[in-house]
Residue, then its C-alpha position, 0 to 999 in steps of 0.5 A: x324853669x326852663x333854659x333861658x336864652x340871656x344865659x344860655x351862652x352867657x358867661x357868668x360870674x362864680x356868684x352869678x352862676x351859684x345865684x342863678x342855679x339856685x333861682x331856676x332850681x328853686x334852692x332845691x336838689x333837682x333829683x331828689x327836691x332836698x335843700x341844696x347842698x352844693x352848685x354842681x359843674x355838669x362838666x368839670x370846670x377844668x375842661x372849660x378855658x373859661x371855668x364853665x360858669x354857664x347856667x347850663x352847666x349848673x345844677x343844685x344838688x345835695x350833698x349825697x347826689x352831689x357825690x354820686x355826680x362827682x363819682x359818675x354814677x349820677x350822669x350829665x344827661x340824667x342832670x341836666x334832664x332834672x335840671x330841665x336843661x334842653x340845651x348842652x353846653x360842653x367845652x369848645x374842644x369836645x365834639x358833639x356827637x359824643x355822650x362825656x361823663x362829669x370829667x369828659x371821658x367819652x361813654x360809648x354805647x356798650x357801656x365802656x369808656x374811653x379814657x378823657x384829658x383828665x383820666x390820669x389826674x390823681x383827682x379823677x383816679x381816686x374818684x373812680x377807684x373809689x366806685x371800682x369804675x377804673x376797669x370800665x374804660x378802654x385801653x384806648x384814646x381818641x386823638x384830640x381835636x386840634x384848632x386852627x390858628x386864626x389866619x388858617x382857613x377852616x370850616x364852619x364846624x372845625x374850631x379856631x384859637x382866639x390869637x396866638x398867645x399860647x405860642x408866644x416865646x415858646x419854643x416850637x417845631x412846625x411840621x407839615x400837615x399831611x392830607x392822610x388818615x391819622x392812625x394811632x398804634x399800641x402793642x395790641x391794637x391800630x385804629x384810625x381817629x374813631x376807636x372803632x374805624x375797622x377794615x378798608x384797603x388803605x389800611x392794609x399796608x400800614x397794618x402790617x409796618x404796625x405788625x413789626x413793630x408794635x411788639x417794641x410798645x409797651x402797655x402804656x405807650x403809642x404813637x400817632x401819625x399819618x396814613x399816607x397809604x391812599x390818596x385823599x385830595x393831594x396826591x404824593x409823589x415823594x413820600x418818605x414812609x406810608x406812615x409819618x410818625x408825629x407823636x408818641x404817648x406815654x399815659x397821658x403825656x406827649x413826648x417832647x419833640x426830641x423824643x419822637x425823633x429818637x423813638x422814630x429812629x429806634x422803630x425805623x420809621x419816619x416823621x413828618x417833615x419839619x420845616x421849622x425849628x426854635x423860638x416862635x416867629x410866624x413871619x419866619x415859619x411862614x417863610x419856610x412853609x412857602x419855601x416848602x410849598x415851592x417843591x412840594x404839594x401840601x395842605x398847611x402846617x402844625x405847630x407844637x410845643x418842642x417839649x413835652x406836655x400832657x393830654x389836659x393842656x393838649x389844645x394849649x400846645x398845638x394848632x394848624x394853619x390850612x391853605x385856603x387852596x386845599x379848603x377850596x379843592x375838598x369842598x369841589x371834591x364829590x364822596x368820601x375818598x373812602x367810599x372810592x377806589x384806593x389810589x396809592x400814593x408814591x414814595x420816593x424814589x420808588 
């Protein structure tokens, strides 16, 4: 049976899902045609907001190949192409250019893996160690996507929160969203938001503050911010650093808001500027981010979690809000600012 279009985007019950699996798999295992034991999630249904209980994310396995798909051996595409699945279907926050595992850790093209939200579980190590795989993935990790709030201006392919519940008497620190590039540093490697961003002008001062300090990281730790180096399309003229620390990472878990300050202070760096501090209120950090805007040139802003909060729960805790201006300004702009000549921006005071 092939995809069917009433249940392609149709979310179904845990009952319907089971039941419409096993009609379109004809209560067979899909790769060997045994009874079917089990109604597997291709994607694990903790990544989903809504459990995943698409018939596109549903297969009919046996007991033997259901284990071989929860340890990965058994691969989402090899699945779904038994299955007869033409259609994927993955978590809104997963970005479709990439090939993910049963747990959503990304599978790169040379065989290694980069570590996904639900690497550090204990669920998801046993499971791996189990089959000797943990040695296959990187040391290294994609920053997540973030949304857009939903009064924020965004394109027709960035993703947008419903409302604005996750924020609701939470307390908050909303810092101004940067037009750079965003970089993340460990002890022994820089990269930009893609794993293997490589060499280009912009990146040469910020390579050589993360030579001086990256000796300070240990194994497990990193810190995320932006390349303020090179001009995009807002050009800086008061700058406090060509890098802006806006998060540090230890495994799998964001450092609280109060720790990042204290990291940026030991290192001698400098953080995003932050506008707004304490319970949250849209009406008051709109205010303050206007009030900013009055003095300085921004493209919108970020609200997070004031306390810490793991990679799993990463797109609960922080979204942005984009001005339709900068939309409107990148959308006349003509070529990737990479593919021009490097236009530094201008730190203050300089």
């Amino acid at each position: 049976m092939k995809d069917s279009i009433l249940h392609i985007d149709q979310l179904l019950t845990r009952d319907e899902f089971v039941k419409a699996a096993h009609a379109r798999d004809k209560n067979c295992c899909v790769i060997c045609k045994k009874p079917a034991e089990e109604v597997h999630h291709i994607i694990e249904r903790k990544l989903w907001d809504d459990s995943g209980y698409y018939l596109n994310n549903a297969a009919t396995l046996c007991g033997e190949h259901h284990l071989l798909a929860e340890q990965t051996i058994l691969t989402c595409d090899e699945i779904r192409q038994k299955a007869g699945i033409e259609i994927i279907l993955l978590p809104d926050h997963f970005e479709t250019e990439y090939k993910y595992d049963k747990w959503g850790n990304v599978l790169m093209p040379n065989g290694t893996r980069l570590k996904g939200e639900m690497f550090y579980t204990e669920q998801v190590q046993k499971i791996l160690a189990s089959v000797n795989l943990l040695n296959d993935f990187s040391k290294y990790i994609k920053y997540p996507r973030t949304y857009h709030l939903p009064h924020s201006h965004a394109s027709s392919d960035d993703k947008r929160l419903l409302d604005y519940s996750i924020f609701e008497n939470q307390h908050v620190v909303v810092t101004v969203k940067m037009d750079g590039e965003n970089t993340t540093m460990y002890n022994d490697y820089i990269h930009a938001r893609s794993i293997n961003s490589g060499d280009h002008a912009s990146r040469d001062w910020i390579k050589g503050l993360w030579g001086n300090i990256s000796y300070e990281l240990t194994d497990d730790q990193r810190l995320c911010g932006e390349n303020m180096y090179a001009k995009h399309t807002v050009e800086y003229n008061d700058l406090e650093s060509f890098f802006l620390l806006f998060s540090v990472w230890d495994r799998d878990t964001c450092l609280s808001w109060e720790e990042t300050e204290e990291y940026a202070f030991l290192l001698n760096l400098k953080t995003v500027p932050v506008i707004y501090k304490g319970l949250y209120d849209l009406e008051k950090i709109e205010q303050a981010f206007y009030k900013y805007s009055e003095d300085h040139k921004t493209e919108g802003y970020v609200i997070r979690h004031v306390g810490e909060f793991k990679y799993l729960n990463f797109k609960n805790c922080v979204a942005k809000y984009v001005k339709p201006e900068f939309l409107k300004k990148l959308k006349e702009q003509t070529g990737h600012w990479q593919t021009k000549a490097v236009i530094p921006n201008i730190l203050k005071n300089a």
